[in-house]
C-alpha positions in Angstrom: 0.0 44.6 36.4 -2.2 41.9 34.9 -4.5 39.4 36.6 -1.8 36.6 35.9 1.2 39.0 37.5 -0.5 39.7 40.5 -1.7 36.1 41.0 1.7 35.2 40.6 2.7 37.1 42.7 0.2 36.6 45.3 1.5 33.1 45.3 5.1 33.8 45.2 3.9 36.2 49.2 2.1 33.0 50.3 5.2 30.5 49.6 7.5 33.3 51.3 4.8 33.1 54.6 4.9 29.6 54.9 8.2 29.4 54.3 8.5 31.8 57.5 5.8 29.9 59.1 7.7 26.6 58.5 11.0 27.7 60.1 9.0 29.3 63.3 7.3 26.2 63.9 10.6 24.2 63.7 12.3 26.7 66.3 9.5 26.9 68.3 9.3 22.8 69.0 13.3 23.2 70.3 12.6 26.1 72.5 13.3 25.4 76.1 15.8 27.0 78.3 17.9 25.3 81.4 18.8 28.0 84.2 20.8 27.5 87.5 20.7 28.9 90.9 22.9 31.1 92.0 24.8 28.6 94.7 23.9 25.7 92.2 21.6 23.7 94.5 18.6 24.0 91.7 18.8 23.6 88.0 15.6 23.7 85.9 14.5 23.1 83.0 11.2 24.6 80.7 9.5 25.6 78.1 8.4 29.3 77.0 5.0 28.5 78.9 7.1 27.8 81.7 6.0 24.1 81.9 8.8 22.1 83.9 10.8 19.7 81.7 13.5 18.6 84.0 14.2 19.3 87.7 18.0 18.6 89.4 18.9 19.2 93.1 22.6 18.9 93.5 24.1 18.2 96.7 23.9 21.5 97.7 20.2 21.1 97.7 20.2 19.5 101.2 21.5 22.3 103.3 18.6 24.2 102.3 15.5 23.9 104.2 12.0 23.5 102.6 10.8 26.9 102.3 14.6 28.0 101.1 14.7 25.1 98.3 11.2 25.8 97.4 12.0 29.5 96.9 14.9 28.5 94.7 13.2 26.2 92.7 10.4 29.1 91.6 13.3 32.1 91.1 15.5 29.5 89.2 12.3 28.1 87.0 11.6 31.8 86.6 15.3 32.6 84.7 14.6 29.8 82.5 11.2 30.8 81.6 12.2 34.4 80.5 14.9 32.5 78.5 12.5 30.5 77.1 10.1 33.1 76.0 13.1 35.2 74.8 13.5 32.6 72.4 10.3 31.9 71.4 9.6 36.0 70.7 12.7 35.9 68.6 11.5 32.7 66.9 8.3 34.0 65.4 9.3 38.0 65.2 10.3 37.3 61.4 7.0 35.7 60.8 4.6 38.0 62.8 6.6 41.6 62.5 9.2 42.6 64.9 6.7 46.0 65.7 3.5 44.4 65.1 0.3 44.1 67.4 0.2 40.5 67.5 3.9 40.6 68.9 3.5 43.4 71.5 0.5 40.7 72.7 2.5 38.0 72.9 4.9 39.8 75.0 2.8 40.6 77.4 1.8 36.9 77.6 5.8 35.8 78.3 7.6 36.9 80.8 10.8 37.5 79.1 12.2 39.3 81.7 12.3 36.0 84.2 9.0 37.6 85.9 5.5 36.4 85.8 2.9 38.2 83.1 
């Protein structure tokens, strides 16, 4: 391979990556998930960094006491948040590597099980 060849082709990898890069960042601006307690007093709404983005209390919401309607808010803004992250890991896996360091750290920075890091 010639100079030219593998400078072509070095361009050709760095269109492909920001091609990649390009679709992740679109992905990851739509990423937030909506989840819903169990008895449907609490739905919530966040992002992957588990930022709150919309908060409903049904009707059901007022036979709860405080500390009952406070604990659902948390375990119900906790679902959405692993959601969230789930969709954010799967959003930038084909741009970072499925296997790859960088991923296993981000992983450990969302909680995509629904639990805090």
């Amino acid at each position: 391979m010639d100079a030219e060849q593998w400078l072509a082709a070095y361009r050709e990898r760095l269109t492909e990556i920001g091609a990649r890069a390009a679709r992740a960042r679109e992905e990851l601006a739509g990423v937030e998930a909506t989840a819903s307690s169990r008895d449907g007093a609490v739905t919530v709404t966040v992002n992957p960094a588990g930022a709150l983005r919309r908060l409903v209390l049904s009707e059901r919401s007022e036979a709860l006491t405080r500390t009952q309607l406070a604990a659902a808010v948390l375990a119900t803004a906790a679902q959405a948040q692993g959601a969230a992250a789930r969709q954010a890991t799967a959003a930038v896996a084909p741009l970072i590597g499925e296997d790859s360091e960088t991923m296993r750290l981000l992983r450990t920075h969302l909680p995509v099980d629904g639990s805090a890091p």
